[in-house]
C-alpha positions, 0 to 999 in steps of 0.5 A, spaced: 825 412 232 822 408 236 822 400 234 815 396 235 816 391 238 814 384 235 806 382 236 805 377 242 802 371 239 799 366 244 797 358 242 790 358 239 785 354 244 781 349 241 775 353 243 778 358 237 778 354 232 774 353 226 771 347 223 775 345 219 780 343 225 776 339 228 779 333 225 785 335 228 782 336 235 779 329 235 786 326 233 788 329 239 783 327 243 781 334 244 788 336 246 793 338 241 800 340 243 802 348 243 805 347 237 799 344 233 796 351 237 799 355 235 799 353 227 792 353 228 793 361 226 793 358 219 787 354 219 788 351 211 796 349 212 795 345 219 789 342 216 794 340 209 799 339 213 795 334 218 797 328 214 803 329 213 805 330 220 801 323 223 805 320 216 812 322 219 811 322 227 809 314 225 816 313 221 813 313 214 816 308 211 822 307 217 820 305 224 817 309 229 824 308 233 828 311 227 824 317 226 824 319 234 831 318 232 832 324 226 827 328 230 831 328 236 837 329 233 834 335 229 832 338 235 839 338 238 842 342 231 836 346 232 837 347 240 830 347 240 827 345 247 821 344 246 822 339 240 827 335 243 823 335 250 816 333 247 820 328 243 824 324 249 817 323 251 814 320 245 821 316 244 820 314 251 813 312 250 815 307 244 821 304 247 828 306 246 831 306 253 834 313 256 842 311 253 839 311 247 836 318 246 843 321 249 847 319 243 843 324 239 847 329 243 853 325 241 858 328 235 859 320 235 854 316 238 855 309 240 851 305 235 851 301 230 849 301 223 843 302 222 842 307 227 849 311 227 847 311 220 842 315 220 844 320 225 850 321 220 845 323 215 841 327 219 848 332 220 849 332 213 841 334 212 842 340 217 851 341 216 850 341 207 842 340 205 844 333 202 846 326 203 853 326 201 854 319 196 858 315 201 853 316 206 848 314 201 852 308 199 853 306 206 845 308 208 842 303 201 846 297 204 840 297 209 834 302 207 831 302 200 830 309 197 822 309 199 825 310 205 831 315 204 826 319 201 822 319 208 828 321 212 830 327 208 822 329 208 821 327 216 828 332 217 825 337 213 818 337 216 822 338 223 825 343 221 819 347 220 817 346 227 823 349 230 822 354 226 815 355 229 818 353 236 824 358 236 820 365 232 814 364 238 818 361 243 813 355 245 812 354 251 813 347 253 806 343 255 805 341 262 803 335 261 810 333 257 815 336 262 812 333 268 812 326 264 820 328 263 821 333 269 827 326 272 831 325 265 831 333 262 830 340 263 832 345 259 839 348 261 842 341 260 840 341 254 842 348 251 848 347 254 849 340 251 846 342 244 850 348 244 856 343 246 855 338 240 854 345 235 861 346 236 863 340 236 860 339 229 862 345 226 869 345 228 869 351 233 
């Protein structure tokens, strides 16, 4: 019996989509990312979705450095190119240096507390899908539960997104690979989330 084979689906252009994105287009000044794109295939959830994603890409009750660290290293558990890529950018855009966004391809990073902190808890999220207590002992001595909550939850909303990334294998947008193309490129960056997922998981 011969197999079918899966249907191609392409991110929407914005010439596509309905009105009720516009919102959406006019955040992006018009110019929404292929992720956004290819969520457009179900208008009613990219426009739910909206607020909760500009909540958590902002850092929610965290700070935007803070977030970019979670998101990142979710990126490197998943090996999710496109979401580790579009958030070096963004990292970059808001200040943390080159170093930094490195240490998220460490099994152990060589930051303090808070920021080792929070790498921990995002692998336990990944590895276990909980912060274990004593990592959340050590957490509430610099964050308040407010923001624990907003750790689990921008965790989890880029999960979601490499999920979307990995099931169309998203094309990266030019303008970000440009703007990245002298500090990471794909190959290096499989290699070295494939290298940290062996090391994590004892392999």
């Amino acid at each position: 019996m011969t197999k079918t084979p899966p249907r191609h689906v392409a991110p929407l252009d914005v010439a596509e989509w309905p009105s009720s994105l516009h919102g959406v287009s006019a955040d992006m000044q018009g110019d929404p990312l292929n992720v956004h794109k290819i969520m457009a295939h179900s208008p009613n959830l990219l426009r739910a979705w909206w607020d909760f994603r500009n909540y958590s890409v902002n850092g929610g009750s965290l700070s935007p450095r803070l977030a970019e660290l979670v998101i990142l290293r979710v990126g490197v558990h998943l090996g999710a190119w496109y979401e580790w890529a579009s958030h070096v950018d963004r990292a970059q855009r808001i200040g943390l240096s080159t170093d930094v966004i490195f240490q998220t391809l460490s099994p152990d990073p060589e930051l303090a507390a808070p920021e080792a902190l929070i790498l921990e808890a995002v692998d336990a999220l990944m590895l276990r899908h909980r912060i274990d207590p004593e990592i959340r002992a050590a957490l509430e001595q610099h964050f308040s539960t407010e923001q624990l909550i907003d750790l689990v939850a921008i965790q989890g909303m880029y999960v979601i997104l490499g999920a979307l990334i990995h099931t169309w294998d998203l094309p990266l947008d030019a303008a970000v690979a440009a703007r990245i193309a002298s500090v990471t490129n794909r190959d290096d960056f499989e290699q070295a989330a494939a290298q940290f997922q062996r090391a994590l998981r004892g392999v």
